[in-house]
VOLO-623106 format. One line per 5 residues: number of its first residue (from 1); their letters; for each residue x, y, z of C-alpha. Coordinates in steps of 0.05 Angstrom, whole numbers. Layout:
<nodes>
NUM> a> X:Y:Z; ...
</nodes>
This chain:
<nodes>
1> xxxxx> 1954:1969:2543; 1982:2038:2548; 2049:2050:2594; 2057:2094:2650; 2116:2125:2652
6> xxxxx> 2149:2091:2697; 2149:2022:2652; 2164:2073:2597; 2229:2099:2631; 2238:2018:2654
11> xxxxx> 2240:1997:2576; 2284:2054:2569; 2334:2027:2619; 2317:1951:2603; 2348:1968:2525
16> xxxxx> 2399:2009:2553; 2373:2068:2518; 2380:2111:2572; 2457:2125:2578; 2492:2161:2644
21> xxxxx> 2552:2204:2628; 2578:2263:2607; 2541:2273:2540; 2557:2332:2479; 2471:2340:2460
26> xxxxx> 2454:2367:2388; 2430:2430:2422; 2505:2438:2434; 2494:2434:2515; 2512:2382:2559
31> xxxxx> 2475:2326:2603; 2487:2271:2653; 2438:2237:2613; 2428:2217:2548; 2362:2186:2510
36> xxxxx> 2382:2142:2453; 2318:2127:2430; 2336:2081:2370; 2363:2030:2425; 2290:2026:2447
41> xxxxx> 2255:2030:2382; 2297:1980:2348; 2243:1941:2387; 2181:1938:2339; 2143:1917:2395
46> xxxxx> 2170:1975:2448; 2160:2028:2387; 2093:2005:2373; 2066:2011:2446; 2111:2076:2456
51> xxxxx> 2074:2103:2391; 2010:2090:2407; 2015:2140:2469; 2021:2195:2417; 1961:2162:2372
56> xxxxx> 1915:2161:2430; 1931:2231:2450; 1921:2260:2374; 1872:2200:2344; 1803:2256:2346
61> xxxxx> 1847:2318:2310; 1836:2315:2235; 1909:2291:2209; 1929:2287:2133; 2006:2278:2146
66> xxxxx> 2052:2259:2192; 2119:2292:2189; 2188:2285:2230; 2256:2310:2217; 2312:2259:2193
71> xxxxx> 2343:2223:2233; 2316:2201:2300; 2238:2227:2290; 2232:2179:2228; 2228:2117:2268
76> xxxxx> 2173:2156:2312; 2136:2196:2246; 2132:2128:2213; 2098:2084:2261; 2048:2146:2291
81> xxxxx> 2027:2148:2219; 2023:2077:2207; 1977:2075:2267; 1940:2131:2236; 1938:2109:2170
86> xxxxx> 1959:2169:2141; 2020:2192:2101; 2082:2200:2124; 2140:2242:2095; 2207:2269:2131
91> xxxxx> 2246:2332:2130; 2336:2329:2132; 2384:2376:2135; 2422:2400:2065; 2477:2430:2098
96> xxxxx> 2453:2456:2165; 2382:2468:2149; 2328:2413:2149; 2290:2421:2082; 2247:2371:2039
101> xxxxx> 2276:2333:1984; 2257:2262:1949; 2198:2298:1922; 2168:2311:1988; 2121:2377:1988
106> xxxxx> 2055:2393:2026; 1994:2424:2004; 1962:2480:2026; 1922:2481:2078; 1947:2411:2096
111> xxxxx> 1927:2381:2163; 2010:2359:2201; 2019:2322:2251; 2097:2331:2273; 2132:2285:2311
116> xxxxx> 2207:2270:2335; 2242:2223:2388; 2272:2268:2434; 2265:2342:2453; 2304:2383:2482
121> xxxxx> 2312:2456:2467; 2258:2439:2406; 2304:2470:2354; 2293:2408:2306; 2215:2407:2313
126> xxxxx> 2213:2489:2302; 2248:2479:2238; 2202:2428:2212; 2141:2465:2237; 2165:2529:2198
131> xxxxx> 2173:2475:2135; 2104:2468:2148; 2089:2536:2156; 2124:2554:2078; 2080:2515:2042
136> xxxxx> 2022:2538:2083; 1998:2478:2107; 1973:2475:2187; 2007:2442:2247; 1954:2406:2279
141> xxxxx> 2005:2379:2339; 2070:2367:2357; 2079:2284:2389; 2148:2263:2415; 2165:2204:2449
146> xxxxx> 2221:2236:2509; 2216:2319:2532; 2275:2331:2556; 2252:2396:2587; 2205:2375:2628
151> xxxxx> 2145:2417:2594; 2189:2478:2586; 2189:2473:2508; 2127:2504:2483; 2115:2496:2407
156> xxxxx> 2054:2541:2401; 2013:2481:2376; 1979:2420:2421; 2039:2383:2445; 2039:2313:2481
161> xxxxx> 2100:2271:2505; 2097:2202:2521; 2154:2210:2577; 2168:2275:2613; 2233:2286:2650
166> xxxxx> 2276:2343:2681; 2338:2321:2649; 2400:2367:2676; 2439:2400:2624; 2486:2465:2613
171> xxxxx> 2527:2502:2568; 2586:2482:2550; 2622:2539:2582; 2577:2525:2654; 2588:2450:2646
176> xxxxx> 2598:2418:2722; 2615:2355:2681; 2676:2380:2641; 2695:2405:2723; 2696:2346:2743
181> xxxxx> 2735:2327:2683; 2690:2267:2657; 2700:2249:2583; 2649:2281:2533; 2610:2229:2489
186> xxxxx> 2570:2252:2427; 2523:2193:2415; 2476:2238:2367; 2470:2223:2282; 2482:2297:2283
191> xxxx> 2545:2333:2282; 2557:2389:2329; 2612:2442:2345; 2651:2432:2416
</nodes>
């Protein structure tokens, strides 16, 4: 059975994955809302139904690998490609840059599927697709679980999110939130500069 997105965003609350607030995001803006999707896909059950939104959307696209960038697509990357039955490797960052390691590589001309938990401004899934791009293998798609942007992000390849919303956010120096004087949380595995 594959959920709408209103159970979708009703698991998200259910888990309390979906946090109210005043929230530092690892674009470096900030949002009323955060989307900690691990709280949801700690769930094996929740990830594999979530997952198999993005499987049924890319399932006909020829698809060697699945890749996602460390930390929060890996959850996401793994179980798409489990689904798949393909490979899976991830990319993480070596200082500020996400990069392959543990023997990772592509071939050329490899068919990639990319995928990550949450999107925002996309920066994480541009780096990985220009990973992708170095060793001159192909993006075949781009599958996320949350668009923050409400279809804004454009990657340039056939996209799909399993949840869409318009998520406010601003930067830091426009922030209605730090106004109001609300408390800034960074819930993120990644660090980020106030």
């Amino acid at each position: 059975m594959s959920l709408n997105e209103q159970e979708l965003l009703n698991i998200f609350r259910k888990t309390e994955a979906l946090l109210e607030g005043h929230f530092l995001l690892t674009s470096g803006r900030h949002s009323n809302q955060y989307f900690q999707c691990a709280r949801v896909l700690q769930y094996t059950n929740y990830n594999t139904q979530i997952c198999e939104k993005i499987v049924d959307h890319f399932k006909n696209l020829e698809i060697e690998t699945v890749i996602a960038p460390a930390l929060g697509g890996i959850i996401v990357g793994q179980e798409v490609a489990r689904q798949l039955n393909k490979k899976f490797i991830f990319a993480e960052r070596e200082q500020t840059k996400l990069t392959l390691r543990r023997g990772f590589s592509l071939a050329e001309s490899e068919k990639v599927l990319v995928c990550e938990d949450v999107v925002t401004t996309g920066g994480s899934v541009f780096e990985v697709i220009e990973i992708v791009n170095s060793f001159g293998a192909k993006v075949v798609g781009v599958g996320f679980i949350v668009d923050r942007s409400n279809g804004k992000v454009e990657f340039g390849y056939p996209q799909f999110s399993a949840l869409k919303v318009n998520a406010i956010s601003f930067p830091p120096d426009k922030c209605e939130l730090c106004k109001q004087g609300i408390p800034l949380v960074k819930p993120g595995s990644r660090k980020v500069a106030k």
